[in-house]
Backbone as a chain_set.jsonl record, in Angstrom:
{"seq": "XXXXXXXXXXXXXXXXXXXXXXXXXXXXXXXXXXXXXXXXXXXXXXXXXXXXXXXXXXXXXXXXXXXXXXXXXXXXXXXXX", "coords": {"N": [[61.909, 124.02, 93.902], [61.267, 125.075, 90.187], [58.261, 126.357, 89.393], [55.94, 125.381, 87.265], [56.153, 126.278, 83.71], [54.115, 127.38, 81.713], [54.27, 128.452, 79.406], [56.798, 126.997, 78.415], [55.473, 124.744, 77.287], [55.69, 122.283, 75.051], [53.7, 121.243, 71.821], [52.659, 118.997, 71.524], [52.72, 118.386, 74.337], [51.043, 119.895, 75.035], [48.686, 119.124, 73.555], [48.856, 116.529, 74.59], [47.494, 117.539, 77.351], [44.821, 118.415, 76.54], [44.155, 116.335, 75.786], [43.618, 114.34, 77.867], [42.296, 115.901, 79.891], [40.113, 116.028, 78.242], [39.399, 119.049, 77.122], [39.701, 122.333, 75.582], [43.134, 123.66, 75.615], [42.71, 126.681, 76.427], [40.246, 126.74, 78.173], [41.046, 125.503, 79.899], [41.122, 126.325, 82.676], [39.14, 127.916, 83.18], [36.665, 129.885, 84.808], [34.222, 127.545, 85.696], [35.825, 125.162, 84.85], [36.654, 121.962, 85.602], [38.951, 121.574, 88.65], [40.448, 119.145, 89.468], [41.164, 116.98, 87.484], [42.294, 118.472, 85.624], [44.911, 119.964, 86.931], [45.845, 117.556, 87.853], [46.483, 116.241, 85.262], [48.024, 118.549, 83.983], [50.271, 118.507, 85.422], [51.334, 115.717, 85.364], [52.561, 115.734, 82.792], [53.975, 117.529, 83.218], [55.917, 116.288, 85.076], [57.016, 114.197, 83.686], [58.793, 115.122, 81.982], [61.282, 114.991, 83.109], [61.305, 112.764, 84.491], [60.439, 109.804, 82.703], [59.042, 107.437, 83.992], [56.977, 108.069, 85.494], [53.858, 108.517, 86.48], [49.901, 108.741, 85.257], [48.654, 108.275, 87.694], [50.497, 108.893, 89.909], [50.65, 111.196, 89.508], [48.398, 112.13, 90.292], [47.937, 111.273, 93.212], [49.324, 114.014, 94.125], [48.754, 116.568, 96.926], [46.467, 118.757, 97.442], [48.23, 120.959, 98.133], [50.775, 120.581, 97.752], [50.378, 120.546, 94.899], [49.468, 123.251, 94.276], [51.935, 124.682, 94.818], [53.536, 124.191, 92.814], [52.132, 125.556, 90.716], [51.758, 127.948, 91.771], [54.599, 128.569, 92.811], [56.062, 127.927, 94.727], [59.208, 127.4, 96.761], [60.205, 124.739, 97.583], [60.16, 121.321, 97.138], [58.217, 118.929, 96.141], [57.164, 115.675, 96.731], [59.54, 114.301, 94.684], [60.99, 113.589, 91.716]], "CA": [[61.568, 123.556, 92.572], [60.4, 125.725, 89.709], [57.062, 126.173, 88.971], [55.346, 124.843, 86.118], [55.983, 127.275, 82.522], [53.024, 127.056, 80.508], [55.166, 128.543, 77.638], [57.496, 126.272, 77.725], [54.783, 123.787, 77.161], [55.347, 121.73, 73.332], [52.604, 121.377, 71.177], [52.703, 118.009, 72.15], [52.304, 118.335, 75.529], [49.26, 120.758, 75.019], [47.587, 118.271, 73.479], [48.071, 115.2, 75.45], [46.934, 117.651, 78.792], [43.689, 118.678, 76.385], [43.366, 114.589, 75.28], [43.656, 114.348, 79.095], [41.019, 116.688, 80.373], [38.881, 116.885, 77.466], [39.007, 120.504, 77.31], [41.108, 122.62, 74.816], [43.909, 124.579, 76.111], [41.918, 128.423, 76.804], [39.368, 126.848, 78.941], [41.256, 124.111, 81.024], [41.613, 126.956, 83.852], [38.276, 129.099, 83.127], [36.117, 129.436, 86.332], [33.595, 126.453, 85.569], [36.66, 123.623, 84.522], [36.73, 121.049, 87.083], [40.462, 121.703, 88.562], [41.832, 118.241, 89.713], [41.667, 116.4, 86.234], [43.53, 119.006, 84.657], [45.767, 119.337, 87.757], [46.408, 116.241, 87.771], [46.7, 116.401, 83.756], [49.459, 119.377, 84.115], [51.43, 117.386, 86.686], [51.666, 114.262, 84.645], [52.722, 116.234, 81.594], [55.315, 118.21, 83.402], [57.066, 115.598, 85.19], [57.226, 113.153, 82.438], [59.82, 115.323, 81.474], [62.298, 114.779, 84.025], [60.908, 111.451, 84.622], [59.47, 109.389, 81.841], [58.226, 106.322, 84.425], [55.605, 109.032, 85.833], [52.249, 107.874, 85.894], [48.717, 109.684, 85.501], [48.28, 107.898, 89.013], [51.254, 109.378, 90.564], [50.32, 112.695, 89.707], [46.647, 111.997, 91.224], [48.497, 111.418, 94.48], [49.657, 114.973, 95.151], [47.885, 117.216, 97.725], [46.409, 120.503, 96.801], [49.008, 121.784, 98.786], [51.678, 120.184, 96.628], [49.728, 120.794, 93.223], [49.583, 124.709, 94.325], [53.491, 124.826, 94.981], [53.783, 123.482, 91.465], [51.308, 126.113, 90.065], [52.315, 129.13, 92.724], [56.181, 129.14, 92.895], [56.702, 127.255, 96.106], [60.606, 126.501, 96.179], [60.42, 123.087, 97.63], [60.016, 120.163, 96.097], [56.686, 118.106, 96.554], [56.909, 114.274, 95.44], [60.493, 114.858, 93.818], [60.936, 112.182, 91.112]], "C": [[60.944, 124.709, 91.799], [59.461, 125.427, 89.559], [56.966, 126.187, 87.161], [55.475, 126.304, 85.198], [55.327, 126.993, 81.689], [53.693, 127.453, 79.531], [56.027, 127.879, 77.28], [56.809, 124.824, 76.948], [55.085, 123.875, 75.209], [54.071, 121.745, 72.987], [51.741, 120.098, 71.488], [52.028, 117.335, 73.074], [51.256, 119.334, 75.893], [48.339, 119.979, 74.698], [47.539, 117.426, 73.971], [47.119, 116.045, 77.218], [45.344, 117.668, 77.658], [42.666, 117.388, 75.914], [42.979, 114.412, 76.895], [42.237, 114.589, 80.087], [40.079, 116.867, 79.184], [38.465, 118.194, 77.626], [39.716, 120.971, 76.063], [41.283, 123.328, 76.071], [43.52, 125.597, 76.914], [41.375, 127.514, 77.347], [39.501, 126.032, 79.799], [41.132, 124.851, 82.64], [40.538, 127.994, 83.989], [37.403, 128.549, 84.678], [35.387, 128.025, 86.405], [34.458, 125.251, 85.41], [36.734, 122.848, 85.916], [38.429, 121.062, 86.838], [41.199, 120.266, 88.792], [42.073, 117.617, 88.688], [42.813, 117.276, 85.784], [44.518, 119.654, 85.847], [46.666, 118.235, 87.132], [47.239, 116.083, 86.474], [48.377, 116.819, 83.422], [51.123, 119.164, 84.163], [51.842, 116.171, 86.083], [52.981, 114.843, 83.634], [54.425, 116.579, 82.06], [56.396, 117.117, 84.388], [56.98, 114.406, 84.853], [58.556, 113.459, 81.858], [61.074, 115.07, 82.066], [62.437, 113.303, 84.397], [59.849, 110.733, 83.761], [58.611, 107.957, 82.346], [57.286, 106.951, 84.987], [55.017, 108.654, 85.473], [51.252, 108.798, 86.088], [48.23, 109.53, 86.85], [49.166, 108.668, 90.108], [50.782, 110.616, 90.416], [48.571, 112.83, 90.233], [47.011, 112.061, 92.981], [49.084, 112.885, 95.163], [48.499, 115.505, 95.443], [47.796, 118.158, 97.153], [47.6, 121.591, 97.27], [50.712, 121.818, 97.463], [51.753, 120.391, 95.34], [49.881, 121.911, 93.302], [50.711, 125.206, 94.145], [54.041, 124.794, 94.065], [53.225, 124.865, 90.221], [51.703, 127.782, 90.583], [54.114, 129.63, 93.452], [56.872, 128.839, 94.57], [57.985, 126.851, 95.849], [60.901, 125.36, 97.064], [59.825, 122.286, 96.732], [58.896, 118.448, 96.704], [57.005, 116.956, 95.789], [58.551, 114.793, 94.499], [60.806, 113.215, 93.291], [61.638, 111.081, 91.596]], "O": [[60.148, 125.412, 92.421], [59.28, 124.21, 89.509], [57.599, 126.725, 86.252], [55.047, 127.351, 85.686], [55.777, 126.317, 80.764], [53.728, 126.662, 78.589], [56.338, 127.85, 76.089], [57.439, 124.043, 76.235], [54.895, 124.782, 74.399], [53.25, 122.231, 73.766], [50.523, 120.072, 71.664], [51.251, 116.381, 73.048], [50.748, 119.456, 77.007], [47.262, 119.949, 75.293], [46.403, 116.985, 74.147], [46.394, 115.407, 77.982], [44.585, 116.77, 78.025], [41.454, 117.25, 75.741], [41.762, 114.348, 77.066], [41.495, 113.83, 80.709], [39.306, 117.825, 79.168], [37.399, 118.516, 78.151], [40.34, 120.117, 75.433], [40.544, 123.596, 77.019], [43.884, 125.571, 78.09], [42.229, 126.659, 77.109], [38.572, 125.649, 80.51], [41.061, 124.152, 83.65], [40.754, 128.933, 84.756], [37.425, 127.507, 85.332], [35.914, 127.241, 87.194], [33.943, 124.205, 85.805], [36.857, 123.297, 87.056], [39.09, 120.821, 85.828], [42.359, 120.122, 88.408], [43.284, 117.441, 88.557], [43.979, 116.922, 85.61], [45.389, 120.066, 85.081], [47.626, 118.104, 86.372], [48.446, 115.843, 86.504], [49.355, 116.205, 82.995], [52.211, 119.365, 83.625], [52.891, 115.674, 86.492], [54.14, 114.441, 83.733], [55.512, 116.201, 81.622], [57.616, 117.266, 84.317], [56.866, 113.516, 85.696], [59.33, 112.63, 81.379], [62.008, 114.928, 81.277], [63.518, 112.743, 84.575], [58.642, 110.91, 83.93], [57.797, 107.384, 81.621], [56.338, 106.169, 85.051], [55.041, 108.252, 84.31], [51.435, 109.679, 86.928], [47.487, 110.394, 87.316], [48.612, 109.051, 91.138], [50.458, 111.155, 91.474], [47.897, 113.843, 90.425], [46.427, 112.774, 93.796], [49.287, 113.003, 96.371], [47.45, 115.316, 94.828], [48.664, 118.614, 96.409], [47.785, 122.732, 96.847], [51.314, 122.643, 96.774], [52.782, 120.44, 94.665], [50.588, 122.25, 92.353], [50.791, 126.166, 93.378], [55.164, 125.298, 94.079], [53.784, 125.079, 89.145], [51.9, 128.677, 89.76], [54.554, 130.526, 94.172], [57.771, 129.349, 95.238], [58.184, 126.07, 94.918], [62.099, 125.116, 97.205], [59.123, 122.567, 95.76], [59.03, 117.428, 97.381], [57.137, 116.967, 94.565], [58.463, 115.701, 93.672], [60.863, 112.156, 93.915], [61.53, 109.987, 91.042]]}, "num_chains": 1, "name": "protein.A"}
């Protein structure tokens, strides 16, 4: 699976992750942000697109291992819709 392209990210989908995490954008990933909301957040966002029955719950369910793979260019496919 590819990993997640923050540039391809809409404007859209920037703001529902920053409605999401209450954060903006620049500081969802600074050292202090708590990571699994906006994880989680990311993960919703990005496979919504492929799959629009995706839930904020489903993407709470992957493992850090799975969320990393997503974030770090793992080519399997964790949770595939």
């Amino acid at each position: 699976m590819a990993t997640i392209d923050f540039n391809s990210m809409t404007l859209n989908e920037i703001e529902l992750v920053e409605q999401l995490t209450g954060r903006n954008i620049d500081s969802i990933m600074a050292d202090d942000a708590p990571r699994g909301r906006t994880f989680k957040a990311i993960i919703f966002v990005y496979k919504k697109r492929t799959n629009p029955d995706f839930t904020f719950e489903q993407a709470g369910a992957f493992s850090l291992e799975e969320a990393s793979a997503l974030f770090g260019g793992d080519d399997e496919d964790p949770k595939a819709d």
